[in-house]
C-alpha positions as CSV (number, residue, x, y, z in Angstrom):
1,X,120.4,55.3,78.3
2,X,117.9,55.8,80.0
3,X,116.0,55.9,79.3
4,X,111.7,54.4,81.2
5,X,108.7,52.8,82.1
6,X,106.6,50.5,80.1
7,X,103.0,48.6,80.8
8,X,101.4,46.4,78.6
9,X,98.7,49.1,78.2
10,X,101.1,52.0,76.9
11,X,100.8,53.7,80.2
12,X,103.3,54.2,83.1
13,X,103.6,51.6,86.0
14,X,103.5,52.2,89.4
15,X,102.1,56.2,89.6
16,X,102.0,57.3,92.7
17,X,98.9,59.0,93.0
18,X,96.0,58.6,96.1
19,X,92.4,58.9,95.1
20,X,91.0,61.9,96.7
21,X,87.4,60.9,99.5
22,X,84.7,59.5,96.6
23,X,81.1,59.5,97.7
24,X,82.0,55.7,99.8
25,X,83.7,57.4,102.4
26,X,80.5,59.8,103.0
27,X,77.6,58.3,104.7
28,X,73.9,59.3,104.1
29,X,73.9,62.2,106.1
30,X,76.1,63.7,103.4
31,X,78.6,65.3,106.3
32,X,80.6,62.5,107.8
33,X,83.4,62.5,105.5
34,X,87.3,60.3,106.6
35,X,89.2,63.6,108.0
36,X,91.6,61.5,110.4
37,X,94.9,62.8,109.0
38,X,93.5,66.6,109.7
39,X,92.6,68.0,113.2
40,X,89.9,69.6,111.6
41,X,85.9,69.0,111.7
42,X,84.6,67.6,108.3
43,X,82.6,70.7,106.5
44,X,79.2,71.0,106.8
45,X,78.5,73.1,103.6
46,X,79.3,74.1,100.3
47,X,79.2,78.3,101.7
48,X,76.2,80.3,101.6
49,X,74.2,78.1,104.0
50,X,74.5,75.4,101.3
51,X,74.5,72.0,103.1
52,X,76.5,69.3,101.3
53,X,74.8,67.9,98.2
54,X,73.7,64.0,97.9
55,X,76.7,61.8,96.9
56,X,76.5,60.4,93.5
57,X,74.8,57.4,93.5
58,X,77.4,55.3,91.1
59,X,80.7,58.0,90.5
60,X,81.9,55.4,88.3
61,X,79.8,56.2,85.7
62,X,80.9,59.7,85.7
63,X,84.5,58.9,84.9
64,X,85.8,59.3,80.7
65,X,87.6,55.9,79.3
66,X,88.0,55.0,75.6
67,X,85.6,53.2,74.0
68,X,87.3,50.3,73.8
69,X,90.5,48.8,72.2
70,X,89.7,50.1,68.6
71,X,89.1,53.9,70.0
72,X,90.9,56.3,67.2
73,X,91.9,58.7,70.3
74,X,94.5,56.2,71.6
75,X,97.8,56.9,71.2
76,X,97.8,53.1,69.7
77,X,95.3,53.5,67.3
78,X,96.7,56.9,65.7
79,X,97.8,57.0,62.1
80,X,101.0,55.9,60.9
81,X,102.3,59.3,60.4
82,X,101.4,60.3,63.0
83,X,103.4,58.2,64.8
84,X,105.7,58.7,63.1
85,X,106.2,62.3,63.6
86,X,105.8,61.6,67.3
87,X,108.8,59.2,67.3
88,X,111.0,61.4,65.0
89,X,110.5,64.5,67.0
90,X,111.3,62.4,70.0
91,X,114.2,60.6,68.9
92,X,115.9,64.2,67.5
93,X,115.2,65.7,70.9
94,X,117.2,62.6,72.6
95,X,119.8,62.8,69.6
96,X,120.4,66.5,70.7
97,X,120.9,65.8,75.0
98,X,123.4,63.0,73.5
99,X,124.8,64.3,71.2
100,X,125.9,67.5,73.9
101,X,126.7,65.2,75.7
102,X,129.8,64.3,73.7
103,X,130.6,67.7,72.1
104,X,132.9,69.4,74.7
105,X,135.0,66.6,74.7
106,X,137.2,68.1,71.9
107,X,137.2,71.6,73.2
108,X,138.1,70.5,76.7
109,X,141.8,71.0,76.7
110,X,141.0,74.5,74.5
111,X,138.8,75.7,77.5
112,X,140.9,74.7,80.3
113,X,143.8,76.9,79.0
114,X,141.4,79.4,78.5
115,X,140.8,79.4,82.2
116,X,144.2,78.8,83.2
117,X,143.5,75.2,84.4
118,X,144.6,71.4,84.3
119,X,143.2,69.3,81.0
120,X,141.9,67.4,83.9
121,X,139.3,69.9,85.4
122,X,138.5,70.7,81.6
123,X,137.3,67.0,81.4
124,X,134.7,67.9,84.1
125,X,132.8,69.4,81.5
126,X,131.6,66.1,80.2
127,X,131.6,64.3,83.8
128,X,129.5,66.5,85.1
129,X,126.9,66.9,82.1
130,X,126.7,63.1,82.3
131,X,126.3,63.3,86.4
132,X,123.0,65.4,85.2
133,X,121.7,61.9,83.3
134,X,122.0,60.6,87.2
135,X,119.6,63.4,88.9
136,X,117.3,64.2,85.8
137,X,115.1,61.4,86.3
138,X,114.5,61.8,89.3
139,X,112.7,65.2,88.3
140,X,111.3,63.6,84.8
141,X,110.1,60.4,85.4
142,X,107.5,61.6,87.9
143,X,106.3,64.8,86.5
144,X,105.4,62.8,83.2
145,X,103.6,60.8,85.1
146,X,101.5,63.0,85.9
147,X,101.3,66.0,83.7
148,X,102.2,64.0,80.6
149,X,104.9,63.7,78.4
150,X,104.8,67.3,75.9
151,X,105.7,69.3,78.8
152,X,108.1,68.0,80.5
153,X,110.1,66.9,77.0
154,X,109.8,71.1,75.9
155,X,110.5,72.6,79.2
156,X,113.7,69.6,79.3
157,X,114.9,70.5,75.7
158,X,114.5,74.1,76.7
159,X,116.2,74.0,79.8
160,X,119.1,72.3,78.4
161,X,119.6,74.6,75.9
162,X,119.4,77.9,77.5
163,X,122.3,75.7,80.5
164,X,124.5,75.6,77.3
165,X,124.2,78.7,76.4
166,X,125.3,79.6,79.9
167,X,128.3,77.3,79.7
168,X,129.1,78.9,76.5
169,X,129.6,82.8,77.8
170,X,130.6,81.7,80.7
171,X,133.8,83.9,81.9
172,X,135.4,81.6,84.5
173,X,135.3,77.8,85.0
174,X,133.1,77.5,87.6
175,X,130.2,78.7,85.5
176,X,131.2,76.6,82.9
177,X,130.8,73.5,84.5
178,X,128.2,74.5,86.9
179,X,125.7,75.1,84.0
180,X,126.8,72.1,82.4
181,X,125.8,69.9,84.9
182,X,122.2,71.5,85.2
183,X,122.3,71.0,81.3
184,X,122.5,67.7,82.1
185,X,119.7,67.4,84.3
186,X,117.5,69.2,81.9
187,X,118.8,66.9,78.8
188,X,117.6,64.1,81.0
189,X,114.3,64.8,80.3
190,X,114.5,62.9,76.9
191,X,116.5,60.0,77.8
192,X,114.2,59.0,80.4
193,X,110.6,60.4,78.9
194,X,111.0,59.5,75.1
195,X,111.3,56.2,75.9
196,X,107.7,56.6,77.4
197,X,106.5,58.2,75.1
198,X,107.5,55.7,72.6
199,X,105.3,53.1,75.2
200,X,102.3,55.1,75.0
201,X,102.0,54.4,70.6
202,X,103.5,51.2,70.4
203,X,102.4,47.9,71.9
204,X,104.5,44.7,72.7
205,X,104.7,43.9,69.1
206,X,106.0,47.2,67.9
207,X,107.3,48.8,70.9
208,X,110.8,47.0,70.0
209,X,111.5,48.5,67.3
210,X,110.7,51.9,68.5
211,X,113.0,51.8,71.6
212,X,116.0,50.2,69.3
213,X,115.6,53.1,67.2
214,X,115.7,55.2,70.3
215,X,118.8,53.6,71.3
216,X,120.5,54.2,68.5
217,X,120.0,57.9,68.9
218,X,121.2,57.8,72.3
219,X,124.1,55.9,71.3
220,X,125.5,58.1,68.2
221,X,125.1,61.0,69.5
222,X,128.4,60.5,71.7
223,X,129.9,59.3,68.9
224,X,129.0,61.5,66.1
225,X,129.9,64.7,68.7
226,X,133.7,64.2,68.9
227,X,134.6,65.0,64.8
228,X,131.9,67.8,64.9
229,X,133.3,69.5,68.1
230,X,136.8,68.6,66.7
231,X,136.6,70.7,63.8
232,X,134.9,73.2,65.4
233,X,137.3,73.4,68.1
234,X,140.7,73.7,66.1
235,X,139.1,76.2,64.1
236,X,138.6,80.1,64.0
237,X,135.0,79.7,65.8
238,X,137.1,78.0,68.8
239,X,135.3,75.7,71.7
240,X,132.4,78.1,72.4
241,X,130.9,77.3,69.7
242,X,130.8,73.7,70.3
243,X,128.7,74.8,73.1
244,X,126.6,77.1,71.1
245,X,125.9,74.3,68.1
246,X,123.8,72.0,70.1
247,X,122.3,74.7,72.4
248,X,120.8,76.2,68.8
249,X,119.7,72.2,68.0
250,X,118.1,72.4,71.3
251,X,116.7,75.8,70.8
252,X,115.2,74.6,67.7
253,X,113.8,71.2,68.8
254,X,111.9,72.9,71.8
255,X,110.2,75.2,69.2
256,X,109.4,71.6,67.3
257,X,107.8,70.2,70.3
258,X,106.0,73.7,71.5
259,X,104.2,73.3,68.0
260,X,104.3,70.1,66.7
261,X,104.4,67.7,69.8
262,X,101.3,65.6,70.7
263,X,100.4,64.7,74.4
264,X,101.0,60.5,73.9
265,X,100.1,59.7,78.0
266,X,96.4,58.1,77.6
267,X,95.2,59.7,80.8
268,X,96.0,63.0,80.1
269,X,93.9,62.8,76.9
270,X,91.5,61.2,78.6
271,X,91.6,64.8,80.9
272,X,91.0,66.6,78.0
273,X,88.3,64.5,76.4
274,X,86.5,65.0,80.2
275,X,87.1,68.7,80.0
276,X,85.4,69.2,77.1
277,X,82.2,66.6,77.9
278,X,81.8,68.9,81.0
279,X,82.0,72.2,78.8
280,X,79.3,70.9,76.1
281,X,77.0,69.1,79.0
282,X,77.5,71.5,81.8
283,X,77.2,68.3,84.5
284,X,80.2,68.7,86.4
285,X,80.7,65.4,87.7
286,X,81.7,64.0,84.9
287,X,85.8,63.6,85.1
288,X,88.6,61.2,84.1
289,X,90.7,59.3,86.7
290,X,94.0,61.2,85.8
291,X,91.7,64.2,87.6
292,X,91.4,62.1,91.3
293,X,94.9,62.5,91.9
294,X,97.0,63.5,94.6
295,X,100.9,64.1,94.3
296,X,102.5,62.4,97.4
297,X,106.0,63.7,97.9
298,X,107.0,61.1,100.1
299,X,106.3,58.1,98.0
300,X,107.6,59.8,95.1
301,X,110.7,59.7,96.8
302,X,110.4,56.4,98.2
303,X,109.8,55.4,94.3
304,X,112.4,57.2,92.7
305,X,115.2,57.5,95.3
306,X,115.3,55.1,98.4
307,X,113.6,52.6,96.5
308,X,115.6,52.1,93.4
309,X,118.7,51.8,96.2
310,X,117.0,49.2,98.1
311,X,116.3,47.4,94.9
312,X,120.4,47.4,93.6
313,X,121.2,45.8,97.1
314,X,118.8,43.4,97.6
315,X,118.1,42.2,94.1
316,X,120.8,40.2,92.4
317,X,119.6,40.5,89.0
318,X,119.0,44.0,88.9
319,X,122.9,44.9,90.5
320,X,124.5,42.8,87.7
321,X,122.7,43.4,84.8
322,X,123.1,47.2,86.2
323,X,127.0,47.2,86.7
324,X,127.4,45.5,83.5
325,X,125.1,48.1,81.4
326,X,127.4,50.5,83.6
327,X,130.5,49.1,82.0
328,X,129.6,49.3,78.6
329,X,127.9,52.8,79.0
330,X,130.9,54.3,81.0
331,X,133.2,53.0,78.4
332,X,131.2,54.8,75.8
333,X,132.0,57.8,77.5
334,X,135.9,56.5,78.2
335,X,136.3,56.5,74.5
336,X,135.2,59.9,73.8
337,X,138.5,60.4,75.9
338,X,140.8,58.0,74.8
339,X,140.1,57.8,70.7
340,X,141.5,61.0,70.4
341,X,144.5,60.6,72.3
342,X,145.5,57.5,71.0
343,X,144.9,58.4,67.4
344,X,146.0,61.8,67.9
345,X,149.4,61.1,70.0
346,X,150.1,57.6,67.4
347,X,149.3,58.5,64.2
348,X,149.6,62.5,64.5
349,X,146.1,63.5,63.3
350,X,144.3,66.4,64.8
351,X,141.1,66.8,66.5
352,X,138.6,67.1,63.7
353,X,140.6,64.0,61.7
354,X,141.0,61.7,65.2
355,X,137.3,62.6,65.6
356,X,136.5,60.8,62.3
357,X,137.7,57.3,63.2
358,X,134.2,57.0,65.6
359,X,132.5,56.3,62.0
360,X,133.3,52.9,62.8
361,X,131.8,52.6,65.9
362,X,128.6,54.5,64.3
363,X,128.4,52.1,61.5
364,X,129.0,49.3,63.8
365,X,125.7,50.5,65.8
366,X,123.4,51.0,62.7
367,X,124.1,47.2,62.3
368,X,123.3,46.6,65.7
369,X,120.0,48.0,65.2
370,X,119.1,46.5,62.1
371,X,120.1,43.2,63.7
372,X,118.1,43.8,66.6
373,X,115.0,45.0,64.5
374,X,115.2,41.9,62.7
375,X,115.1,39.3,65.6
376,X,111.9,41.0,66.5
377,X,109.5,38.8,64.3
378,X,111.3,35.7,66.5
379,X,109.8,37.6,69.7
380,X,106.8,38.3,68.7
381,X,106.2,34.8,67.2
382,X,106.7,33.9,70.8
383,X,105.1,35.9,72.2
384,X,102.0,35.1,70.5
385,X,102.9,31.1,70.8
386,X,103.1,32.2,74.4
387,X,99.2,33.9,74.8
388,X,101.2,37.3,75.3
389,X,102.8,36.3,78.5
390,X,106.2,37.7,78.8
391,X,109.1,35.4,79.4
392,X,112.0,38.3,80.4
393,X,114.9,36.1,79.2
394,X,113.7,35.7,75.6
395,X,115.3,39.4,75.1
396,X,118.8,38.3,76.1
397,X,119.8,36.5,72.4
398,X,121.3,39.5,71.2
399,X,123.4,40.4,74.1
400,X,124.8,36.5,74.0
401,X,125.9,37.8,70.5
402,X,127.3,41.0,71.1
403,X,129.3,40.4,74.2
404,X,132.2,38.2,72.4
405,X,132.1,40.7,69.7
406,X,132.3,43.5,71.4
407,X,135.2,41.9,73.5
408,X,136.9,41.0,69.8
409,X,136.3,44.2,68.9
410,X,138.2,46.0,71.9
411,X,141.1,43.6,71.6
412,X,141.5,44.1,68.1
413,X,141.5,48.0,68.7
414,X,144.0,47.8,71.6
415,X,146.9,45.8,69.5
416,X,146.3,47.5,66.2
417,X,146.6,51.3,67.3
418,X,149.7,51.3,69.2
419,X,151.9,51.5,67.0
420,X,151.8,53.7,63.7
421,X,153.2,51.2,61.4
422,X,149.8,50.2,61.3
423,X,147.7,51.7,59.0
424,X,145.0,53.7,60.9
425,X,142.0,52.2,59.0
426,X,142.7,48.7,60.7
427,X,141.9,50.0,64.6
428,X,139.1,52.1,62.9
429,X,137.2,48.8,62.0
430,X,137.6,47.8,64.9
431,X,135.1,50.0,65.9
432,X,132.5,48.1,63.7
433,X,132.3,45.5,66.3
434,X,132.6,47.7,69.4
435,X,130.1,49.7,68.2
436,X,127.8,46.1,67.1
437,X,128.5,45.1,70.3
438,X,127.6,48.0,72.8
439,X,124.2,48.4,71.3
440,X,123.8,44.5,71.3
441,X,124.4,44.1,74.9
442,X,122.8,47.4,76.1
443,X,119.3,47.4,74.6
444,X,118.3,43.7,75.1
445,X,119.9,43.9,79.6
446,X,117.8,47.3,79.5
447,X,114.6,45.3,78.5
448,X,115.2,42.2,80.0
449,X,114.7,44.4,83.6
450,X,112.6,46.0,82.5
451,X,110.4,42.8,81.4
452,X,111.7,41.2,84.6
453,X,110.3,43.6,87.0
454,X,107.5,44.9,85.2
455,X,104.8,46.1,88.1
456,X,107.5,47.7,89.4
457,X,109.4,48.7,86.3
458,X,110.0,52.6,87.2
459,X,111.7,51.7,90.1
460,X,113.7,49.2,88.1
461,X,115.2,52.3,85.5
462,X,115.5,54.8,88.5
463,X,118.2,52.6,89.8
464,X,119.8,51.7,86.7
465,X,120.3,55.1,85.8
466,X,121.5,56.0,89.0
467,X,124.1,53.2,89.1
468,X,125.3,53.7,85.1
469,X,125.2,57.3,84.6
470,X,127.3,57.6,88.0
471,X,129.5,55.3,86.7
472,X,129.8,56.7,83.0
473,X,130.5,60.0,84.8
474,X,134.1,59.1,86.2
475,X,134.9,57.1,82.7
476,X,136.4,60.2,81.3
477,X,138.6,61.2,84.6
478,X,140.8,58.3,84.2
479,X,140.8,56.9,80.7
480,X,143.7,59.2,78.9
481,X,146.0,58.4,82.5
482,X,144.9,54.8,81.8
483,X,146.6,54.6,78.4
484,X,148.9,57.1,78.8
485,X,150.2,55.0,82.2
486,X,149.9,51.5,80.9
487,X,150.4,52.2,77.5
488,X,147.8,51.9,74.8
489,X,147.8,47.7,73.7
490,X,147.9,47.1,77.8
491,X,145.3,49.4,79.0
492,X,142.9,47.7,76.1
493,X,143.6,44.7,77.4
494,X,142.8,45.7,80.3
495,X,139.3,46.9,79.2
496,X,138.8,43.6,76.7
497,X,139.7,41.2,79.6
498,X,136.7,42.6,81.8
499,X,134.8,42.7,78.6
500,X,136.0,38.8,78.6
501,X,135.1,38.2,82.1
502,X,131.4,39.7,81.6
503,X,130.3,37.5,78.6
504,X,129.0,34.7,80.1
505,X,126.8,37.4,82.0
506,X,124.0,37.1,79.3
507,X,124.5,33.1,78.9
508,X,124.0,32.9,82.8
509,X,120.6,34.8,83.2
510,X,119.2,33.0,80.2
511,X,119.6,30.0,81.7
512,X,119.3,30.6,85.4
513,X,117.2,34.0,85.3
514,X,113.7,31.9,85.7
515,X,115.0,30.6,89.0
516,X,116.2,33.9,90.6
517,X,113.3,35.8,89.7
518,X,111.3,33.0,91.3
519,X,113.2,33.6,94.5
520,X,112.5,37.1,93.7
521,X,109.8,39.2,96.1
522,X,109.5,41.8,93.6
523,X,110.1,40.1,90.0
524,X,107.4,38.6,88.1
């Protein structure tokens, strides 16, 4: 999931920007200005035997802010519906990049005879649009930090949409899966902005809510792909079109955002609000800090790429929390696989019908959520006990819940769908807790790192993503050989005993996570 950075003040941590020379590094003779990095000599005029005008005497007072914590401009203090909108368009533009995501699935085996190749190399086309999730943010995460957010969520929703197209007319394999992996890049643009953008209207007290709701869109999208593409795929339309259904979603949602989407990153309004002060005054010093900054390629990759991998190695809590979120993301992706063999090859059903039986592990999430949302009251009653000073490990209660459930829940589904003399529905609820359980563990580890390592929380999500969506990517490779191999009841044991082994994961951090991040040189 991606998902994003969050700051107590709605904006995002850590930019990388450097100030351009202010009127401090001039001295009074107006000329002597820090070149050191240049072998040039500093200018001595503005052209046309102009000499360099008198610094400003305070540029501070030049630069835009709010007026204050009650200002109507910031994203915080917008109207309900507004924020509303904001959230919805947001969370249909994730909904659509997940729910692609799961789509092809069901075609797979369609396309690779098409093609004349293995089921195998047919999978890729979900591997390699979840590889995308991997590399995205790496593009994203930076740019909306500092552009903004409506731009880089369009030109994303675009992106992936006109990739699927591609994929969808493609005449040989290798365009196929080619433009699904850049489909996947672009789609990454909402799991790992919207979560932002979400930052930038809520505060601590709200911003719960908003990201569980996020989550849940990232979640069933997967899962609500696999009876849509089913039915679409055994039919006359055939598994084109379950390329060409959510490029039109994303077609439609970058036409939403082109009209209807807001700029949420406070700076960037602030930019605007400066532009037009210097428009109606005409003094051209006037200018908002978003404006003073310089893109620094080098420590944008130092922040996004080498280090996010230095942070994995050398921080404890990040590479476990990180390989278990990797577990339970990569097996959502596993399942896409291994639901419809099991329920195809046991109980005879075809695509569209196996692709039914994820209603359980849909419902099973919209409890999840609700669950989640409810527990937020006990946070922010804390959290205002607390004088609004984060303690990271208060977000783990749910995941202590939904780790034995969700192991319940896969052992329950491993020994009830084996064998045909039991009735389909039983495995199916299964999925209730499976479903309860992913979004239970996944949400509160995602903001428990993010709480964790908050001055340095983009880094944090750069390597989590990295590390889960690489991991989720090879998921669907193996999983139908798994229970075709092992059989079905052992290779969910399988699964459920790791499950097992990783519940005391949550218990552990709770009560030991104080200590490490202490040790810590980067934690709070």
């Amino acid at each position: 999931m991606s998902e994003t950075n969050y700051s107590t003040d709605g904006n995002q941590l850590e930019a990388v920007v450097h100030a351009p020379l202010h009127s401090a590094a001039r001295s009074n003779n107006h000329a002597q200005i820090d070149v050191s990095e240049k072998d040039t000599f500093p200018p001595t005029s503005i052209g046309a035997g102009k000499l360099l005008p008198p610094s400003l005497p305070d540029s501070d007072t030049y630069v835009v802010t709010f007026e204050g914590p009650n200002d109507p401009q910031h994203p915080y203090n917008w109207n309900l519906c507004t924020k509303l909108s904001m959230s919805i368009f947001g969370c249909f533009g994730t909904f659509t990049a997940s729910f692609n995501s799961g789509i092809f699935a069901p075609g797979s085996s369609s396309a690779a005879k098409t093609f004349g190749v293995s089921d195998e190399v047919g999978i890729l086309g979900t591997t390699l649009y979840v590889l995308g999730f991997a590399f995205g943010p790496l593009i994203w995460a930076p740019t909306s930090e500092l552009i903004g957010r409506r731009w880089p969520l369009t030109v994303g929703v675009f992106g992936g949409a006109i990739f699927t197209i591609a994929s969808a007319v493609g005449k040989d394999i290798q365009t196929v899966m080619i433009c699904r992996f850049f489909a996947g890049v672009f789609g990454a643009s909402q799991l790992s902005v919207v979560p932002a953008l979400l930052s930038d209207m809520y505060d601590n007290t709200q911003r719960g809510i908003s990201i569980a709701v996020y989550s849940l869109a990232v979640f069933c999208g997967p899962f609500m792909a696999p009876f849509c593409g089913g039915f679409i795929a055994s039919s006359s339309l055939g598994w084109r079109w379950t390329l060409y259904i959510p490029a039109f979603m994303g077609l439609a949602c970058s036409i939403i955002f082109l009209l209807f989407l807001k700029e949420t990153y406070a700076p960037c309004l602030l930019t605007a609000r400066a532009a037009a002060l210097r428009r109606q005054t005409s003094n051209w010093a006037i200018h908002a800090k978003q404006e003073e900054v310089e893109v620094d390629l080098k420590e944008l990759a130092q922040k996004y790429i080498t280090r996010p991998l230095r942070m994995l190695l050398t921080e404890p809590i990040i590479l476990v929390i990180s390989l278990y979120m990797s577990f339970i993301y990569g097996l959502v992706y596993a399942l896409l696989e291994a639901y419809p063999y099991v329920f195809e090859s046991v109980h005879g059903m075809n695509p569209g019908e196996s692709g039914l039986t994820f209603i359980g592990l849909i419902i099973g999430q919209i409890l999840a959520c609700g669950f989640i949302v409810s527990q937020n009251g006990v946070y922010v009653r804390k959290l205002t006990a607390n004088k609004k000073i984060l303690i990271p490990e208060w977000r783990l209660s749910p995941a202590i819940i939904g780790a034995p459930v969700f192991t319940a829940g896969i052992f329950w589904f491993s020994w009830t769908v084996f064998t045909s003399s039991i009735h389909w529905m039983v495995p199916t609820s299964a999925g209730v807790l499976i479903g309860f359980g992913i979004l239970c563990i996944f949400l509160p580890c995602f903001n428990y790192l993010v709480d964790a390592y908050l001055p340095l929380a983009a880094s944090t999500v750069a390597a989590n993503i990295m590390l889960r969506s690489t991991v989720a990517a090879a998921f669907p490779l193996f999983s139908t050989q798994m229970f075709k191999n092992l059989g079905i009841q052992w290779a969910g044991t399988l699964i459920g005993c790791l499950a097992a082994i990783m519940i005391p994961i949550p218990l552990l951090f709770r009560a030991y996570g104080p200590k490490l991040r202490g040790r810590s040189r980067l934690g709070l």
